[in-house]
N, C-alpha and C positions, 0 to 999 in steps of 0.2 A: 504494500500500500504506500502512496505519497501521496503529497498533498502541493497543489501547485499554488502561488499567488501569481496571480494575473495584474499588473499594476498600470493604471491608465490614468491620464489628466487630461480634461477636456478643456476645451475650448470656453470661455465664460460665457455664460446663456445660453448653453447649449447639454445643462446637465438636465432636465427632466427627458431631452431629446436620448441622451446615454442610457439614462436609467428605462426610458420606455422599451429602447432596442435590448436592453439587456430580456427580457423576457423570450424573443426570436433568439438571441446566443444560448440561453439556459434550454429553449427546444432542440436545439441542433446538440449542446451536451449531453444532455439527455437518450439522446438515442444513440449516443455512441459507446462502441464498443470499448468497456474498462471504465466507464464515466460511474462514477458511486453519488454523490452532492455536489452539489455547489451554492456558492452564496455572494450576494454582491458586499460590499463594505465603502459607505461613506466616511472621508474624514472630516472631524468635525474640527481641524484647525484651517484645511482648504478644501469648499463643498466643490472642488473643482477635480477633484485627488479622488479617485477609487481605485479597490483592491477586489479581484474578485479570488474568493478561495476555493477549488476545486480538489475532490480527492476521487482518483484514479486505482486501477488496481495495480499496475507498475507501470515505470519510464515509457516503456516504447507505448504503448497504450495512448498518453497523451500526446506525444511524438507522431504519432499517425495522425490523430485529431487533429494537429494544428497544420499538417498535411493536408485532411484532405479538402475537398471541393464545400461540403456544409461547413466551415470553419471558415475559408475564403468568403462565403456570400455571404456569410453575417458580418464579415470584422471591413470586408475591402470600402464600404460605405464610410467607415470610423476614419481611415486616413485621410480622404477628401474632406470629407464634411464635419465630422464633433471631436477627435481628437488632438490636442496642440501639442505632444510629442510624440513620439513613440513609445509603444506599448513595451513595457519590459515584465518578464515571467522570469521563475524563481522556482525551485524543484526542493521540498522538504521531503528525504526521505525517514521513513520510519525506522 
């Protein structure tokens, strides 16, 4: 088992637009294979700052997800339009 953080900062005014998309990212996790929970996380010192926590049943598991094609059409939106850096992920193993 691991547990991955998913770490994003959006754009300013354009966080209810992240959080609304996060529901189509949680479908697409959801149906993949090794996918266990996941959860979004605002910070409450920049509402601009989230973290999503996802636990997997091992590496390559996730590693394929962020591979494949449901993973692309959820996230390729976020680079153009709601996110002002790049996404950075983080791999906690058990």
């Amino acid at each position: 088992m691991i547990t991955v953080g998913m770490n994003y900062h959006v754009i300013a005014g354009k966080q209810e637009s992240f959080e609304e998309k996060f529901a189509s990212v949680l479908t697409a996790l959801n149906g993949a294979e090794g996918h266990d929970n996941s959860s979004l996380w605002k910070d409450v010192a920049d509402d601009a700052s989230y973290m999503i926590t996802s636990e997997w049943s091992d590496e390559q598991a996730f590693k394929d997800f962020i591979q494949s094609d449901a993973f692309r059409a959820v996230t390729n939106w976020g680079k153009e339009e709601i996110l002002s850096d790049r996404p950075r992920h983080k791999i906690y193993k058990h």
